[in-house]
N, C-alpha and C positions, 0 to 999 in steps of 0.2 A: 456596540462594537461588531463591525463585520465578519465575518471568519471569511478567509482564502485557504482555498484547496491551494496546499502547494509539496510537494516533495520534503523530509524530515534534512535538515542538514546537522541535526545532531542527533538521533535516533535511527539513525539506519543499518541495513547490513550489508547491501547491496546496491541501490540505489537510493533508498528512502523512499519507494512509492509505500509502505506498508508502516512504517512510520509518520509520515503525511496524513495516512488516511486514520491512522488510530491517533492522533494530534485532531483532526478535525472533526472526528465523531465523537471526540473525548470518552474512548478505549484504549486499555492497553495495547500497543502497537504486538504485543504476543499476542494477543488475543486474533487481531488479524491476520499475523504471518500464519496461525496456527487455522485457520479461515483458509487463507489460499494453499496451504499446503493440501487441504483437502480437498479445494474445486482441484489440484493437481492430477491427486490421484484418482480422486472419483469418477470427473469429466472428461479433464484433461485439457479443458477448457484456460486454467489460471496461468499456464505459461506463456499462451496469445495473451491473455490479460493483461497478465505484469506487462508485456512488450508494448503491450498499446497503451497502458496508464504510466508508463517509464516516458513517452515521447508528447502526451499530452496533459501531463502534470506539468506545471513549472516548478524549476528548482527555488 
């Protein structure tokens, strides 16, 4: 069976890029928000991120 990267449509809080992605690595999708909550504040990096994996994710 193939996995497709795609956006959560039932595990989201916002978009579903961080649901998607913890659906497709088979992680807790907290596990991830708690992931990009950090490149947030560390880099500062995770909010281009989300905006760029929100528009090349599919739903």
């Amino acid at each position: 069976m193939d996995k497709i990267l795609r956006r959560s449509s039932t595990n989201k809080k916002l978009a579903g890029v961080c649901g998607g992605l913890g659906e497709y690595f088979g992680v807790d999708p907290t596990l991830v928000r708690l992931i990009w909550v950090f490149l947030v504040f560390c880099y500062g990096t995770g909010v281009l991120a989300y905006i760029v994996a929100l528009f090349i994710i599919p739903e």
